[in-house]
KEFIMI-384005 format. One record per residue (C-alpha): x, y, z; residue in three letters; residue number from 0. Coordinates in steps of 0.5 Angstrom, whole numbers, plus 2048, in hexadecimal, padded with zeros to 3 digits. Each point is the difference from the previous one (the first is absolute). Layout:
N
c1, c2, c3, rest, nr
X, Y, Z, ala, NUM .
...
//
This chain:
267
c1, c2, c3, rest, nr
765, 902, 6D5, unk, 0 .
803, 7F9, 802, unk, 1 .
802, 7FB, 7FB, unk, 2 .
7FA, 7FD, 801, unk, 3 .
7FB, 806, 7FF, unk, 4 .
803, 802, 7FA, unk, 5 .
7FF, 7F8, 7FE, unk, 6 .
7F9, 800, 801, unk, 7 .
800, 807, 7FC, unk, 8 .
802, 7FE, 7FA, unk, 9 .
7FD, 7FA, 800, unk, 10 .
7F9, 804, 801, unk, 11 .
802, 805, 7FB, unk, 12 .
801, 7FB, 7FB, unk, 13 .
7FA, 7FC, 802, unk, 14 .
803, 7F9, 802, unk, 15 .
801, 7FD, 807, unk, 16 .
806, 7FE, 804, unk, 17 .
803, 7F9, 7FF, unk, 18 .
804, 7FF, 807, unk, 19 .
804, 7FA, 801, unk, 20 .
802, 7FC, 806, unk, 21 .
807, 7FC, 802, unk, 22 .
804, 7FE, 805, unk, 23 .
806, 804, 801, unk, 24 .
806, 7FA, 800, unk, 25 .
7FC, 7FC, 7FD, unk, 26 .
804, 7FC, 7FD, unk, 27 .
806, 806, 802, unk, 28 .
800, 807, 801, unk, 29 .
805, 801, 7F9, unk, 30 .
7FA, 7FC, 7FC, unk, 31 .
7FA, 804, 803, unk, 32 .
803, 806, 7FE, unk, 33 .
801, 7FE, 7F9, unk, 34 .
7F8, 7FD, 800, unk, 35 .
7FE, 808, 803, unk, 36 .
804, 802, 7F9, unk, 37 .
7FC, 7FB, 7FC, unk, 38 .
7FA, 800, 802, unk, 39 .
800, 809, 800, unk, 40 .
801, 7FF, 7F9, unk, 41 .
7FB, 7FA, 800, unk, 42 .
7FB, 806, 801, unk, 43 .
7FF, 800, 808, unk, 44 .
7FE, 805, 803, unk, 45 .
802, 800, 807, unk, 46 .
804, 7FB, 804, unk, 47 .
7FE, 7FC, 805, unk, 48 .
807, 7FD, 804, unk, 49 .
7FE, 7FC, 806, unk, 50 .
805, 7FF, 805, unk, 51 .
801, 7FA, 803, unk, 52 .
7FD, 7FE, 807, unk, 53 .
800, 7FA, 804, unk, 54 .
7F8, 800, 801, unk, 55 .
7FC, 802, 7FB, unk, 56 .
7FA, 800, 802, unk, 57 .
7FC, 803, 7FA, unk, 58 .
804, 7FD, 7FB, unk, 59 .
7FF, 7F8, 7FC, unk, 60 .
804, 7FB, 7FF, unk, 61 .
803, 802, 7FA, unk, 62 .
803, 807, 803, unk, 63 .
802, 7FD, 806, unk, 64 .
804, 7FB, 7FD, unk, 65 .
804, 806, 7FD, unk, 66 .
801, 804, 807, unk, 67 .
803, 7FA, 802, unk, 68 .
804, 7FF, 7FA, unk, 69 .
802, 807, 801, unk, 70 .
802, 800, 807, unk, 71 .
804, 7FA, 7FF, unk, 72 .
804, 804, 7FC, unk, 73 .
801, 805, 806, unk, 74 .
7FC, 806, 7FD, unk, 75 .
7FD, 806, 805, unk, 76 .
7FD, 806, 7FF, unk, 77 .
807, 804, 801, unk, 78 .
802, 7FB, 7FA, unk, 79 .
7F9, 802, 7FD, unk, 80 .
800, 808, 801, unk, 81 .
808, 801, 7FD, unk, 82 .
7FF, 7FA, 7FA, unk, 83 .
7FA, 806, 7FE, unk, 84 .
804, 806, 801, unk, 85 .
805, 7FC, 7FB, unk, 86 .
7FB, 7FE, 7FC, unk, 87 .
7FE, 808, 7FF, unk, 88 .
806, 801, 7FC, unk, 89 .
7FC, 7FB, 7FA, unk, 90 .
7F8, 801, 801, unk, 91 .
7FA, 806, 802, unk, 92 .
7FC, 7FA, 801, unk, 93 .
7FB, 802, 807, unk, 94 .
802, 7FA, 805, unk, 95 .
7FC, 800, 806, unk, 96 .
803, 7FB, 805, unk, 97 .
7FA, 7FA, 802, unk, 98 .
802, 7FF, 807, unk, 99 .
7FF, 7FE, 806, unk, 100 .
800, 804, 807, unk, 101 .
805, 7FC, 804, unk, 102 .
805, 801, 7FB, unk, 103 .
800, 808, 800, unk, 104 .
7FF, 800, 807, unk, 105 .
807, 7FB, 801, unk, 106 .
802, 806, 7FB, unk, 107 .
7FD, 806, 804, unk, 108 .
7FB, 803, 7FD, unk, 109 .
802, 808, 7FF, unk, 110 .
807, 7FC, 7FD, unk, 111 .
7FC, 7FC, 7FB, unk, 112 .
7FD, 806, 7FE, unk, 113 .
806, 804, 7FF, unk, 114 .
804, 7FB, 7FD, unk, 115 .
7FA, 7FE, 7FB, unk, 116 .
800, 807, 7FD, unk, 117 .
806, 801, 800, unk, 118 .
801, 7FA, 7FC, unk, 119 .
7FB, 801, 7FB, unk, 120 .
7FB, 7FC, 803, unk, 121 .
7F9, 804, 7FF, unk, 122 .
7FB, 7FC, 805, unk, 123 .
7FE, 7F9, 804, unk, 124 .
7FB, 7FC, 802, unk, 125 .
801, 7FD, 806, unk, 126 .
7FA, 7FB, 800, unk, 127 .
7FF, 7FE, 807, unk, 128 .
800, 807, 802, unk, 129 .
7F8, 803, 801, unk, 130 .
800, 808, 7FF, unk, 131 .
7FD, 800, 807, unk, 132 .
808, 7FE, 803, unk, 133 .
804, 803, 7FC, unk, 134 .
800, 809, 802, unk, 135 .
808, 7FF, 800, unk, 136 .
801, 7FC, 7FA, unk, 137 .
7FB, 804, 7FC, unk, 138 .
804, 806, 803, unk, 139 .
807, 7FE, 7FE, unk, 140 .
7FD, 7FE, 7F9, unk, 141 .
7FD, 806, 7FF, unk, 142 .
805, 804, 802, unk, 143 .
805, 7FD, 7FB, unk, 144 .
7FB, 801, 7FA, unk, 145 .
7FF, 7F9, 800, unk, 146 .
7F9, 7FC, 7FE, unk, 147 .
7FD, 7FD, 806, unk, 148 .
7FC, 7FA, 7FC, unk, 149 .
7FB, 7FC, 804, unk, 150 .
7FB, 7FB, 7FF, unk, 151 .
7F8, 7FF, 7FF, unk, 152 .
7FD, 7F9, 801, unk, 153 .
7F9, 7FD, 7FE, unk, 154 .
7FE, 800, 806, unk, 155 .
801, 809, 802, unk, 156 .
7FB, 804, 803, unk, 157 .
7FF, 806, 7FC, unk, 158 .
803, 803, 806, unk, 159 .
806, 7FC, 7FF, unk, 160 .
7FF, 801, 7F9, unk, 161 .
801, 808, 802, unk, 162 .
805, 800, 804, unk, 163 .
805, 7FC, 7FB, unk, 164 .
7FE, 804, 7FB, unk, 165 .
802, 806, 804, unk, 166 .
807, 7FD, 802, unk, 167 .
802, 7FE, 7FA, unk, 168 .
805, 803, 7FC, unk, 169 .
802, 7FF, 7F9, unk, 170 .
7FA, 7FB, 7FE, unk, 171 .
7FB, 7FB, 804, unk, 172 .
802, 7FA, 800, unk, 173 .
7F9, 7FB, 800, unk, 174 .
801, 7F8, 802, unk, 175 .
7FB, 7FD, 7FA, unk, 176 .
7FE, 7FA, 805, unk, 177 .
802, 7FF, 808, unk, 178 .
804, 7FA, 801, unk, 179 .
809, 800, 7FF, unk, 180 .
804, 802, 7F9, unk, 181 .
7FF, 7FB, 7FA, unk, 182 .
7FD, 7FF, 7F9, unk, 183 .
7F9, 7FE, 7FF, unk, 184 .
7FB, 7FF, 7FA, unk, 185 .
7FC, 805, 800, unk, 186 .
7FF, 808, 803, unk, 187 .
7FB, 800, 805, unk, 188 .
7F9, 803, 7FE, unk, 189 .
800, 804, 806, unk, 190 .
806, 804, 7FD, unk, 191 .
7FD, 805, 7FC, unk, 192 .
7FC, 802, 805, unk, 193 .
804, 800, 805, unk, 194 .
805, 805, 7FC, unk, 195 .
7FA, 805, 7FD, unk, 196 .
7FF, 800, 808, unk, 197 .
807, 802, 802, unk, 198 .
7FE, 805, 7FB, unk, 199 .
7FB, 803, 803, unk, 200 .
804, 803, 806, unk, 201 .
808, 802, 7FC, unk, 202 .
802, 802, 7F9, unk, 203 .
807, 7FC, 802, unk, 204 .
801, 7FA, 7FB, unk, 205 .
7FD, 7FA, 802, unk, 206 .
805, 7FA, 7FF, unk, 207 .
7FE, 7F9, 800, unk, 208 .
804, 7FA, 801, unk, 209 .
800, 7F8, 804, unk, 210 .
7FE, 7FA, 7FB, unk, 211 .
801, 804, 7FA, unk, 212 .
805, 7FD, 7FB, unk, 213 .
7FD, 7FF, 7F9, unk, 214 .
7FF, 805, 7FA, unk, 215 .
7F9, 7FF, 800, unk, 216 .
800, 802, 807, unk, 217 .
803, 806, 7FF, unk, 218 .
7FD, 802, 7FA, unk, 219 .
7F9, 7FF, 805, unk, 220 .
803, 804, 806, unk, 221 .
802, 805, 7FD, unk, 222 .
7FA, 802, 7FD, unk, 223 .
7FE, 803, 806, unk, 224 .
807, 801, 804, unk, 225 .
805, 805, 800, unk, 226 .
805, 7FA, 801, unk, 227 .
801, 7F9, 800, unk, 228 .
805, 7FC, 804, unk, 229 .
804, 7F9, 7FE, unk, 230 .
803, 7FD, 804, unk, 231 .
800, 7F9, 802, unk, 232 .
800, 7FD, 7F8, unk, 233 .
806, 805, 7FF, unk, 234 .
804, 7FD, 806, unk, 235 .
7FE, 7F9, 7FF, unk, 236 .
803, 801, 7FA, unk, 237 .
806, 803, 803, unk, 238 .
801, 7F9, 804, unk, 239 .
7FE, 7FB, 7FA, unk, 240 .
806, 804, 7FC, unk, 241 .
805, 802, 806, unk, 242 .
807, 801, 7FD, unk, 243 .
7FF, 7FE, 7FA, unk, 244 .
803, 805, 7FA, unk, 245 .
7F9, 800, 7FD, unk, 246 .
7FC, 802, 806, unk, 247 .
801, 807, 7FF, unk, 248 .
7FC, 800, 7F8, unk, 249 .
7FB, 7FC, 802, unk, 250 .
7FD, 804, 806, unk, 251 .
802, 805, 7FD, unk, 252 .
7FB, 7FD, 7FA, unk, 253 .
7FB, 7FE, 804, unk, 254 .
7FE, 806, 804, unk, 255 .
801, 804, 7F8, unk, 256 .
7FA, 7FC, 7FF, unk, 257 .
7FD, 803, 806, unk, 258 .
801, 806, 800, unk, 259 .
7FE, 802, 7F9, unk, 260 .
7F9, 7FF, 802, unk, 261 .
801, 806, 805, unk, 262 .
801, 805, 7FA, unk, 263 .
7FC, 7FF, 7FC, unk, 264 .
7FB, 807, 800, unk, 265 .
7FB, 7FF, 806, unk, 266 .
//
């Protein structure tokens, strides 16, 4: 059993949902994102979510745009990315799953990524703009290296779609709360709700939901329904608004705490 599914069962188990918190990796250095990896574990957070940084996000707002460029102004690759993990193993079992997306693992190749992943202690990806129906030999070297294959579901899937991804994805199914790109909204979609207890209907997987969520309330409302809920750019925008400063470190790790109690509290 993976990091993730042993995660997920635990919190099943002791009736509370998954707090899954996104950052840039390099933002605003590879040494201060592993301190913010150790912090917000202790601040309650589940599952990590390191994006690596890439020259065009597309599914990605201003906000983690602006990070990815920080990021690669500093240099940093997904080889730099997977040994920081590999590194960072000695410190934390936090589960990281890689937010990617495909350019880079198939600069890296992707049978190499896979075994270099796993061996560092990476426990899967999500490579957003890679759809089920093109990625036989990425899901295969995944699968082969025991990592979880996370891929997204939109508003706008077909209950085949829906099907499909809830049979590829390993780990939990990752449900984009609204179509558009990444950023902090201020409120959850109605559609959200029925949306998941249809993702339901065709897996047992947890259902994890994320895109435009950032405020306690938020989480408190999606995790009602949802197995997980992901934060992502409130986090990161924090991050840049901070950059280097001594304090940066406390103060997300303060604001996802208030975040991520919500999630334990018993369902």
């Amino acid at each position: 059993m993976s990091r993730v599914d042993e995660r997920f069962r635990e919190l099943r188990d002791a009736g509370q949902k998954a707090f899954i918190a996104y950052i840039t990796a390099g933002d605003p250095s590879l040494e201060l994102t592993g301190e913010l990896v150790i912090a917000l574990e202790q601040a309650g957070t589940d599952v990590i979510e390191l994006g690596i940084p890439f020259s065009d996000p597309l599914a990605d707002g201003p906000v983690n745009q602006a990070a990815a460029e920080r990021a690669l102004k500093h240099g940093v690759s997904l080889a730099d990315i997977v040994g920081f993990v590999g590194e960072l193993r000695g410190r934390t079992a936090v589960p990281i799953i890689f937010f990617t997306y495909f350019n880079p693992i198939f600069k890296y190749g992707v049978e190499r990524f896979a075994q270099d992943a796993a061996s560092a202690g990476v426990d899967g990806a999500l490579a957003v703009d890679l759809p089920p129906e093109e990625s036989a030999d990425y899901k295969a070297a995944m699968d082969a290296a025991g990592l979880s294959t996370v891929y997204l579901i939109a508003p706008t899937s077909t209950r085949d779609r829906i099907r499909l991804i809830s049979e590829q994805s390993t780990g939990f199914v990752y449900y984009v709360s609204r179509t558009g790109v990444t950023g902090v909204r201020e409120s959850v979609e109605e559609s959200v709700k029925p949306m998941v207890q249809e993702i339901r209907s065709f897996t047992d997987k947890p259902v994890a939901v994320g895109f435009g969520i950032s405020k306690p309330q938020q989480v408190k409302e999606v995790a009602q329904y949802a197995d997980g809920v992901v934060v992502g750019s409130g986090i990161v925008r924090l991050v840049g608004e901070l950059g280097a400063s001594p304090n940066m470190v406390g103060e997300v790790a303060g604001f996802v705490s208030q975040l991520a109690e919500v999630t334990k509290m018993r369902a």
